[in-house]
py3Dmol code that shows the C-alpha trace and the ligand (Angstrom):
import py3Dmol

protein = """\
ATOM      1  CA  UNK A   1      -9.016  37.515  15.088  1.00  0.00           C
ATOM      2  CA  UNK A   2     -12.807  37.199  14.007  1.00  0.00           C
ATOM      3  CA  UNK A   3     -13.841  34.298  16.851  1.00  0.00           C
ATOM      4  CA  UNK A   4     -16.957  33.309  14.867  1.00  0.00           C
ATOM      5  CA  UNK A   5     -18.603  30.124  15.133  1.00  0.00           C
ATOM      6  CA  UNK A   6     -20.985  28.629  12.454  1.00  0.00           C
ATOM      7  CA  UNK A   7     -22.688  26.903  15.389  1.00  0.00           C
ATOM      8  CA  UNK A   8     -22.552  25.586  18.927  1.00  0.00           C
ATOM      9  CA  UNK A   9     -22.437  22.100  17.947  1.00  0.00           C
ATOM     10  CA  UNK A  10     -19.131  20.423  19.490  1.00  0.00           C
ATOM     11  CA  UNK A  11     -17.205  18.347  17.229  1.00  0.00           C
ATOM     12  CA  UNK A  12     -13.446  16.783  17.564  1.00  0.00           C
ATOM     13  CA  UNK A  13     -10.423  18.168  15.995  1.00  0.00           C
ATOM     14  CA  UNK A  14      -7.459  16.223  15.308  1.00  0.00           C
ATOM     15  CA  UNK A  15      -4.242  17.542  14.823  1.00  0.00           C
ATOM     16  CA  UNK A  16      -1.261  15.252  13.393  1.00  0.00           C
ATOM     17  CA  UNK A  17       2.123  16.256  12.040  1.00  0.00           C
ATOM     18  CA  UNK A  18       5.598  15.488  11.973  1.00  0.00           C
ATOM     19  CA  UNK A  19       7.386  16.596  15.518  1.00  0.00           C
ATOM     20  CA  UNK A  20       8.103  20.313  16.493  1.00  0.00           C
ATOM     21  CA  UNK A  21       5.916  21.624  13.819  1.00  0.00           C
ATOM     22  CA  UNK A  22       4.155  23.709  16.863  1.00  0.00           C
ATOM     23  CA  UNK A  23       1.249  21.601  17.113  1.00  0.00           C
ATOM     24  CA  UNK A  24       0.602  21.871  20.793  1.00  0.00           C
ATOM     25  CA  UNK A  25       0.955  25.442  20.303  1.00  0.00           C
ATOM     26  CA  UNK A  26      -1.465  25.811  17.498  1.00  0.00           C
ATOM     27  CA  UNK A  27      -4.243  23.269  19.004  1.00  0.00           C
ATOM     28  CA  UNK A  28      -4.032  24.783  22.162  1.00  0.00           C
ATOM     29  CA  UNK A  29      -5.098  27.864  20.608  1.00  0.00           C
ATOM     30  CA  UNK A  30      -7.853  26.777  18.531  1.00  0.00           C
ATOM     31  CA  UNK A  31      -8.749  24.847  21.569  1.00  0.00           C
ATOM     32  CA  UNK A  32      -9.117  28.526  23.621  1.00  0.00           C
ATOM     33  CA  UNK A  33     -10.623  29.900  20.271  1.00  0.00           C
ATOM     34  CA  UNK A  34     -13.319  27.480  20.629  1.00  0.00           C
ATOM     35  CA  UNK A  35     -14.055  26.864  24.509  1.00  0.00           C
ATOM     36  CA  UNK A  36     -12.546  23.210  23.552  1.00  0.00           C
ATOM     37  CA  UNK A  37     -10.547  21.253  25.781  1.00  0.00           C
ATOM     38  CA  UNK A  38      -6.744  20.529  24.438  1.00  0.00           C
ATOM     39  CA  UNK A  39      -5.596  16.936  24.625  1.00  0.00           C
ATOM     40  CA  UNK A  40      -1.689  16.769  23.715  1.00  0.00           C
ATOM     41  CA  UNK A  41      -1.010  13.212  23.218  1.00  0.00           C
ATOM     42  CA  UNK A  42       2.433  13.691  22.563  1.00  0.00           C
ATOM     43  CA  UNK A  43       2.759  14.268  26.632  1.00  0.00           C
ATOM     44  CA  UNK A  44       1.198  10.881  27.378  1.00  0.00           C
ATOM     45  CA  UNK A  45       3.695   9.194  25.844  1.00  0.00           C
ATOM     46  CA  UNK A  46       6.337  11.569  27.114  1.00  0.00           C
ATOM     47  CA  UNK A  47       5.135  10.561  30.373  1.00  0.00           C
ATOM     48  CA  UNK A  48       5.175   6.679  30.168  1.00  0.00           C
ATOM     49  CA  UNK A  49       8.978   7.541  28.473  1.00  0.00           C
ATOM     50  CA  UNK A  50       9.459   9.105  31.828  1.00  0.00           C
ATOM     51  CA  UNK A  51       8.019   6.348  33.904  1.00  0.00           C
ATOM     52  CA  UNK A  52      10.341   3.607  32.031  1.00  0.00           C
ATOM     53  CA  UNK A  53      13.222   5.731  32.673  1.00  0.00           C
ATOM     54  CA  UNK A  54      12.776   6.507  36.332  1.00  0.00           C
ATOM     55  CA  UNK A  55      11.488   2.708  36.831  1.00  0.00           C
ATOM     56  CA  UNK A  56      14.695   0.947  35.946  1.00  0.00           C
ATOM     57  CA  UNK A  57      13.044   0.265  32.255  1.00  0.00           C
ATOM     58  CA  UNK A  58      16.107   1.724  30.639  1.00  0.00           C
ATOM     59  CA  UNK A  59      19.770   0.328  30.437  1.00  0.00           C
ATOM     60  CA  UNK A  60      22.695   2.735  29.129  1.00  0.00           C
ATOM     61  CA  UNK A  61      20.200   4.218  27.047  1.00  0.00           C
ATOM     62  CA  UNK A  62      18.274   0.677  25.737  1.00  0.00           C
ATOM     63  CA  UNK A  63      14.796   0.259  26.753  1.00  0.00           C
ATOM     64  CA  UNK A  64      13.788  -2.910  28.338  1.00  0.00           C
ATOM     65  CA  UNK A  65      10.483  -3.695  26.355  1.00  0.00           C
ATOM     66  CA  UNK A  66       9.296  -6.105  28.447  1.00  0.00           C
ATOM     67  CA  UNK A  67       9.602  -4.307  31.909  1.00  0.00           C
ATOM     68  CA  UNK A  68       7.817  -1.802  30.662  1.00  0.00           C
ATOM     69  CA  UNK A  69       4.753  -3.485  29.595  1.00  0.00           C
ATOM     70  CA  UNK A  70       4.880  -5.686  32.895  1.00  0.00           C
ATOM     71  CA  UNK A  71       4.802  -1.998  34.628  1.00  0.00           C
ATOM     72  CA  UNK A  72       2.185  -0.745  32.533  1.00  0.00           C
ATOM     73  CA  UNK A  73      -0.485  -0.999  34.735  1.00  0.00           C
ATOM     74  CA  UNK A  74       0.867   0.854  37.856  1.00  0.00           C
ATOM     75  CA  UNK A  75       1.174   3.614  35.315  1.00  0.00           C
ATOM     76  CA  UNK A  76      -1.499   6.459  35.905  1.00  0.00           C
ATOM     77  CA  UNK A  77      -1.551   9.779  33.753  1.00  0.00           C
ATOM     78  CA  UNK A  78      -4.149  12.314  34.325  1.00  0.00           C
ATOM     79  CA  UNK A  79      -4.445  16.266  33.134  1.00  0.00           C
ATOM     80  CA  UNK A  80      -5.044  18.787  35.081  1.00  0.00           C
ATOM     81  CA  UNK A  81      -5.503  22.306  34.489  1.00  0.00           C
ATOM     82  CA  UNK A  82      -3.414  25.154  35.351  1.00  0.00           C
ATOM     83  CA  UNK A  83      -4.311  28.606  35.310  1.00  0.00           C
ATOM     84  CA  UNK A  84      -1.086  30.234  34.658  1.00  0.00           C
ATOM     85  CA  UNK A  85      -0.629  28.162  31.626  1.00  0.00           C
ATOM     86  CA  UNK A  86      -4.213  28.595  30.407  1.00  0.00           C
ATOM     87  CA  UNK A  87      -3.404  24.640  29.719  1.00  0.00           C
ATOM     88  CA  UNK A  88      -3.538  21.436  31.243  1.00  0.00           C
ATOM     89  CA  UNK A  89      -0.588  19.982  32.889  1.00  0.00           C
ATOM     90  CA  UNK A  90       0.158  16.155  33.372  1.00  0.00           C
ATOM     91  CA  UNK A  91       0.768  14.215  35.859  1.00  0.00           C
ATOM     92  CA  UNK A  92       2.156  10.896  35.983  1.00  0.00           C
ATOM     93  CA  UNK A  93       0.846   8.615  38.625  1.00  0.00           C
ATOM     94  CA  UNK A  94      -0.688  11.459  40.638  1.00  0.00           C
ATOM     95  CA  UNK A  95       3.056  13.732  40.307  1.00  0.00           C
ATOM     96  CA  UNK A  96       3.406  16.600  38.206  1.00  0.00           C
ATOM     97  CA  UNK A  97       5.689  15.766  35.106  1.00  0.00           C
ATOM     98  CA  UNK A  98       4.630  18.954  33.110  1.00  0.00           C
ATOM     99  CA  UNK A  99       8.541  19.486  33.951  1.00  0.00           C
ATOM    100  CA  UNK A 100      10.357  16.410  33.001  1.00  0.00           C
ATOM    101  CA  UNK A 101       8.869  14.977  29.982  1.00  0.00           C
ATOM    102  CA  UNK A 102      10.453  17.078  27.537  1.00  0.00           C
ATOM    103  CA  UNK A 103      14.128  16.670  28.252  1.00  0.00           C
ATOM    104  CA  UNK A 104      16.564  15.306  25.193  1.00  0.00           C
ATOM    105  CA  UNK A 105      16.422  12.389  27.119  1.00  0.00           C
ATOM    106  CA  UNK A 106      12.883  11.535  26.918  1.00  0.00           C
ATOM    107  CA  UNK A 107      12.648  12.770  23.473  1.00  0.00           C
ATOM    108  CA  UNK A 108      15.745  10.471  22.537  1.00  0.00           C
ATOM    109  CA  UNK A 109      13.782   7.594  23.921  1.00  0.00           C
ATOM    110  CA  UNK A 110      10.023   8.213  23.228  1.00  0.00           C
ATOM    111  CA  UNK A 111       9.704   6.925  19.832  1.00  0.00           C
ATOM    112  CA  UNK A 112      11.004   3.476  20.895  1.00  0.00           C
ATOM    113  CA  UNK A 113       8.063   3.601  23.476  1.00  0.00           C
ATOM    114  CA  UNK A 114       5.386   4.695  21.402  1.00  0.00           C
ATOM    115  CA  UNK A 115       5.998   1.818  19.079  1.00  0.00           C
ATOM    116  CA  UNK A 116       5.218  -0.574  21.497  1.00  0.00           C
ATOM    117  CA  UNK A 117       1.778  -1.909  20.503  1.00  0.00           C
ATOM    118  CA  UNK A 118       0.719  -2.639  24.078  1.00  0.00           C
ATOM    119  CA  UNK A 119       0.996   1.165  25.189  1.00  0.00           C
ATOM    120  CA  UNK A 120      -0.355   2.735  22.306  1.00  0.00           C
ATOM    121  CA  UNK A 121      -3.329   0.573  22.812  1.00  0.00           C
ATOM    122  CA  UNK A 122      -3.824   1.595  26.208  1.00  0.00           C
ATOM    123  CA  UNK A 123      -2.843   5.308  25.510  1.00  0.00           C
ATOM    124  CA  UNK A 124      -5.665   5.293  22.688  1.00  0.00           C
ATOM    125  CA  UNK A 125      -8.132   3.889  24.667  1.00  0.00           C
ATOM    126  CA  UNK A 126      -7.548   6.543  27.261  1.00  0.00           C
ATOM    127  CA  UNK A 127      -7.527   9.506  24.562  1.00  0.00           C
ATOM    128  CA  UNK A 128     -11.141   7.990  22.733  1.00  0.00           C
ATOM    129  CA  UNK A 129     -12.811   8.240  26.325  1.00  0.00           C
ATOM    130  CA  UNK A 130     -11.468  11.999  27.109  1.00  0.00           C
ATOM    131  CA  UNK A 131     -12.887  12.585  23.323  1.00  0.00           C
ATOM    132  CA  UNK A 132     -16.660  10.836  24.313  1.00  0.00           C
ATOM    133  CA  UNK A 133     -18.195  13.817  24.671  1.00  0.00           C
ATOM    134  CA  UNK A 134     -16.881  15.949  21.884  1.00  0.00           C
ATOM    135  CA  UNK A 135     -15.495  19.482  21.842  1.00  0.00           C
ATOM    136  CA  UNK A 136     -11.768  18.479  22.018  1.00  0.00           C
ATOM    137  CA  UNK A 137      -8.700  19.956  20.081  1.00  0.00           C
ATOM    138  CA  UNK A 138      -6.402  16.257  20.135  1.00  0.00           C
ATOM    139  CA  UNK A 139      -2.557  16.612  18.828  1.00  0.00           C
ATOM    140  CA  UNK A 140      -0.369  13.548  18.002  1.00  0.00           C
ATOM    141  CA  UNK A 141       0.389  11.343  14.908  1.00  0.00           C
ATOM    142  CA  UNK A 142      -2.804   9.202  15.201  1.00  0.00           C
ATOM    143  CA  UNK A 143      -5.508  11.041  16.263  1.00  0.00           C
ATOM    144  CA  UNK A 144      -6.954  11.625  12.515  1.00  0.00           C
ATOM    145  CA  UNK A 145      -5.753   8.008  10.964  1.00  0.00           C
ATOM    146  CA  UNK A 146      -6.798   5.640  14.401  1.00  0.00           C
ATOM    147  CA  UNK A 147      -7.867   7.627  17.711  1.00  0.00           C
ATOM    148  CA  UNK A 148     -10.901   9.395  16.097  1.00  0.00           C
ATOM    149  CA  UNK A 149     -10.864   8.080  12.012  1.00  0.00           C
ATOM    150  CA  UNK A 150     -14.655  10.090  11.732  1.00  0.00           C
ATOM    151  CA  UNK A 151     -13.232  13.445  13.551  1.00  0.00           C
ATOM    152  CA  UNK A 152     -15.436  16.325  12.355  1.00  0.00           C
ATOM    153  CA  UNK A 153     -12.446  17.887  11.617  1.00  0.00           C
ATOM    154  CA  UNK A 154      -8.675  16.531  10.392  1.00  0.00           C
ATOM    155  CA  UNK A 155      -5.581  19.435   9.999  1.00  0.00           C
ATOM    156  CA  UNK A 156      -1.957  17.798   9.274  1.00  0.00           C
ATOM    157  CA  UNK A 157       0.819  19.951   9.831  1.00  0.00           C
ATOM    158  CA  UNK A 158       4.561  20.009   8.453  1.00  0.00           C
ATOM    159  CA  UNK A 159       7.311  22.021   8.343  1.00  0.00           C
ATOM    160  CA  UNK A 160      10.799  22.226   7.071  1.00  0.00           C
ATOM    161  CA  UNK A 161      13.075  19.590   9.580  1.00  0.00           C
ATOM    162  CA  UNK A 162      15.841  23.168   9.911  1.00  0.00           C
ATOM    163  CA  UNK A 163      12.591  24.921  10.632  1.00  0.00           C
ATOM    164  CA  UNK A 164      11.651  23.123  13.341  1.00  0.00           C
ATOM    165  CA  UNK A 165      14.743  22.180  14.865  1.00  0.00           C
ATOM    166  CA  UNK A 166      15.366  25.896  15.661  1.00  0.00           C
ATOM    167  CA  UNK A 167      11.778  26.092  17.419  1.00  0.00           C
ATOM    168  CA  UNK A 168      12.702  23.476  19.766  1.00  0.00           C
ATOM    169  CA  UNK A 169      16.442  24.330  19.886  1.00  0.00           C
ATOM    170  CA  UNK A 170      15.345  27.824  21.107  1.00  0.00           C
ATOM    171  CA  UNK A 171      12.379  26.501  23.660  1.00  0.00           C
ATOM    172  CA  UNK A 172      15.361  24.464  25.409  1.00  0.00           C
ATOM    173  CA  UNK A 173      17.718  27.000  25.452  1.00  0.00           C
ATOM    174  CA  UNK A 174      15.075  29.233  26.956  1.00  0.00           C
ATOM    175  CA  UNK A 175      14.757  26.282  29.942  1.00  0.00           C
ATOM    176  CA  UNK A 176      18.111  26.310  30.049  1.00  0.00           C
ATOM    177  CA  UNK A 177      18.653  22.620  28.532  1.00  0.00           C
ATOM    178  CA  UNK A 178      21.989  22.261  27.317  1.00  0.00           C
ATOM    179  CA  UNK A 179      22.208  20.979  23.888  1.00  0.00           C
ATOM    180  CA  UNK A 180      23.434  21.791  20.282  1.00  0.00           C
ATOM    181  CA  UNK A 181      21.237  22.612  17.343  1.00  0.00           C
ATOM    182  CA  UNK A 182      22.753  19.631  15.599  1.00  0.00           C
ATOM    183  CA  UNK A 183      21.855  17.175  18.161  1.00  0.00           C
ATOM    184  CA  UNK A 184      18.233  18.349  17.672  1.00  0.00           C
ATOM    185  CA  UNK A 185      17.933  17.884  14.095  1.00  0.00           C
ATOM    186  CA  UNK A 186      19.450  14.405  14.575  1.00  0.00           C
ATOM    187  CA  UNK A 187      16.905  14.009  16.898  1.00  0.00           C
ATOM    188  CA  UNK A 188      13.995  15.298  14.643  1.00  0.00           C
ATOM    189  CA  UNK A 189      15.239  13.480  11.710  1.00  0.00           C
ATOM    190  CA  UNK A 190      15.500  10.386  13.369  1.00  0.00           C
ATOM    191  CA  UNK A 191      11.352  10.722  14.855  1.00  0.00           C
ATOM    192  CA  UNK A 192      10.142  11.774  11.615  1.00  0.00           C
ATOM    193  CA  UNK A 193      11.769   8.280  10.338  1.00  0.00           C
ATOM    194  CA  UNK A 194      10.866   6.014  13.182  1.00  0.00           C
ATOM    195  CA  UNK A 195       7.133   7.935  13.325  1.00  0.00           C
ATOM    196  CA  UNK A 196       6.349   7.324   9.741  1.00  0.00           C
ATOM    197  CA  UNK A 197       7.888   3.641   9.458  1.00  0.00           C
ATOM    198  CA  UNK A 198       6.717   2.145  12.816  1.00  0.00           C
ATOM    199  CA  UNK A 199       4.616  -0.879  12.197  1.00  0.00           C
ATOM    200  CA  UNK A 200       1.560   0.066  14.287  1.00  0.00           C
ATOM    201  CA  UNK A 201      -0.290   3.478  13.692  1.00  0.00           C
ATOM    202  CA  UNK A 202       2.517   5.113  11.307  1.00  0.00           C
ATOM    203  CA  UNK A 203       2.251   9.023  10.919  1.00  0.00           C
ATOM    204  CA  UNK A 204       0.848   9.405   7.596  1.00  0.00           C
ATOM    205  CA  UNK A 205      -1.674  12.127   6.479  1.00  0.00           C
ATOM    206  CA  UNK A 206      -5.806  10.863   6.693  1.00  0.00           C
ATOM    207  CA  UNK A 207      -6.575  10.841   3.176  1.00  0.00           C
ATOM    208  CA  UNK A 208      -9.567  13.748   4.759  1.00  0.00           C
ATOM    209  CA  UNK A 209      -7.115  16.025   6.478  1.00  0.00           C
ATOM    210  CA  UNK A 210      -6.086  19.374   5.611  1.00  0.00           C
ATOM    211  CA  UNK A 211      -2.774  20.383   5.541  1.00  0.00           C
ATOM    212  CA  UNK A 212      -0.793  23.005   7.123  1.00  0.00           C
ATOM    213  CA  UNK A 213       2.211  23.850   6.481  1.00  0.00           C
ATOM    214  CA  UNK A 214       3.178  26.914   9.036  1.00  0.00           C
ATOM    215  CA  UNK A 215       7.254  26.919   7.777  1.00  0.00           C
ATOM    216  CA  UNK A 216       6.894  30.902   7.285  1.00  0.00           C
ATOM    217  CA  UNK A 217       3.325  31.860   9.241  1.00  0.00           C
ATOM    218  CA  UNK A 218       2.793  33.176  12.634  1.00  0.00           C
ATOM    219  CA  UNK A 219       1.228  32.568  15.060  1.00  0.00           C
ATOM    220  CA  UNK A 220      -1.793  35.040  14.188  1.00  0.00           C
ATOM    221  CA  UNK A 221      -1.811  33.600   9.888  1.00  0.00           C
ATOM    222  CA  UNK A 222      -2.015  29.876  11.717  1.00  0.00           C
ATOM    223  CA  UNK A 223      -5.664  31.329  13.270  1.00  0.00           C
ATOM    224  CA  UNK A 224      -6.769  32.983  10.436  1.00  0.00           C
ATOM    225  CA  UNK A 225      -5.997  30.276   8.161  1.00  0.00           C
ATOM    226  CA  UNK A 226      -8.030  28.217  11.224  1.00  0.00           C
ATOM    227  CA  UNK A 227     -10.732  30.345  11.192  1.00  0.00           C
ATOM    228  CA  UNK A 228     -11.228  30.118   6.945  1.00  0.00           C
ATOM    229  CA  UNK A 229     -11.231  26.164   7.685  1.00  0.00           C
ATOM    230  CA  UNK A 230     -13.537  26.079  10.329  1.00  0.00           C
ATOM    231  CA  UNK A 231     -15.921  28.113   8.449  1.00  0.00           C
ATOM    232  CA  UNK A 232     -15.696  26.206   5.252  1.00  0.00           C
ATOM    233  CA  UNK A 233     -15.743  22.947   7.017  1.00  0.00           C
ATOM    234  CA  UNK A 234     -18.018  22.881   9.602  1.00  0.00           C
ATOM    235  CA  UNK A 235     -20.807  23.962   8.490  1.00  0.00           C
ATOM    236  CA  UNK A 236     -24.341  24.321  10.240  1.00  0.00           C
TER     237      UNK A 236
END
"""
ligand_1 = """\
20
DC
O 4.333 15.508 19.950
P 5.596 15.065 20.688
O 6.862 15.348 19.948
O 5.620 15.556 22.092
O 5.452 13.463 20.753
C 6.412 12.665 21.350
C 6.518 11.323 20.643
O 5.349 10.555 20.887
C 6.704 11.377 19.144
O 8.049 11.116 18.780
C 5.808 10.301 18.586
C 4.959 9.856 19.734
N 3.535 10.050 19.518
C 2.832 9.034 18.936
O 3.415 8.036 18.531
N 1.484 9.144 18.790
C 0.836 10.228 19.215
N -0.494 10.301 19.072
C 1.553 11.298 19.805
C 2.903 11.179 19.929
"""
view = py3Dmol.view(width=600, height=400)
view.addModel(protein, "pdb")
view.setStyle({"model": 0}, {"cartoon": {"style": "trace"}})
view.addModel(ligand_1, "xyz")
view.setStyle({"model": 1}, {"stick": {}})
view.zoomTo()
view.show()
């Protein structure tokens, strides 16, 4: 991979797209490409899922709205980075949750959190003030549309729902999760629905982002197809 850079100038890169399209993966290399620091927003709402769940917030499988937000400001989240991951982990009120926020539970519960208006407020304000100073790769649904609307840079990514099902099928199998491939296309089918029709901050593509659609690329195309952007976009 040719690791140019047009210039040393640090700019923001947002990185939306549907769920399990790989876009942690992908930003967190562009994000080691670049010297930039990787923000996965997806985690920070992972973790106040977490926190809702563990906090009594959640009755045979309904979340309590209401408790939530009155708990919302004992709720800490912080990143922290680990060597052997060459990534930051999170933590959720000081604790490590790198471990626990990606269960089928979470992720069955997650998009009735992040529509809450009152947490994605506070969740955005937190992700604009660890983007201040620039040189940040940021993944989620928002980052190009409300987080950072004049990012330097904008790349939405899709893939085919079968596609991605069997990415994160096989990542849970490999943690030893037990679940069925069906149950994790239901599960991807229903996000990509309640992400795109929420009423605050849908997932829709900024009308300045690039798309990517990595359905049949690896992981090496994804960086070369990076590296063509980068050049052509961010110019000197
Ligand atoms: O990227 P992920 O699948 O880990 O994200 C988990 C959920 O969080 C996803 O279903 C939608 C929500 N999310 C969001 O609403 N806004 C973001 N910026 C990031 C994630």
């Amino acid at each position: 991979m040719n690791s140019s850079r047009p210039n040393n100038k640090k700019i923001v890169i947002a990185v939306d797209g549907f769920s399990s399209c790989g876009k942690s993966t992908f930003a967190k290399m562009v994000a080691a490409h670049l010297g930039y620091i990787f923000i996965d927003t997806g985690a920070m709402y992972r973790a106040v899922t977490l926190w809702a769940i563990e906090n009594g917030c959640v009755e045979n499988g309904i979340l309590n709205e209401e408790r939530l937000i009155k708990g919302l400001d004992v709720i800490q989240i912080d990143f922290r980075f680990n060597p052997d991951r060459g990534a930051s982990d999170i933590y959720l009120c000081g604790e490590w949750a790198e471990g626990k926020i990606r269960t089928i539970t979470v992720s069955n519960l997650v998009s009735a959190v992040s529509a809450i208006g009152e947490v994605r407020r506070r969740l955005v304000k937190l992700q604009q003030a660890m983007g201040r100073d620039k040189g940040v790769v940021m993944d989620g649904r928002d980052i190009g549309t409300v987080v950072f609307p004049d990012a330097e840079l904008k790349i939405f990514m899709t893939a085919d729902p079968e596609v991605r099902a069997e990415r994160r099928y096989q990542e849970l199998l490999a943690k030893g999760e037990e679940v069925s491939r069906e149950e994790i296309i239901e599960n991807i089918r229903q996000r990509d629905h309640l992400d795109q029709t929420r009423a605050i901050s849908p997932l829709r593509k900024a009308d300045d982002a690039i798309v990517l659609d990595n359905g049949g690329m690896t992981l090496a195309e994804e960086m070369e197809w990076f590296d063509e952007i980068f050049k052509l976009r961010v110019k000197e």
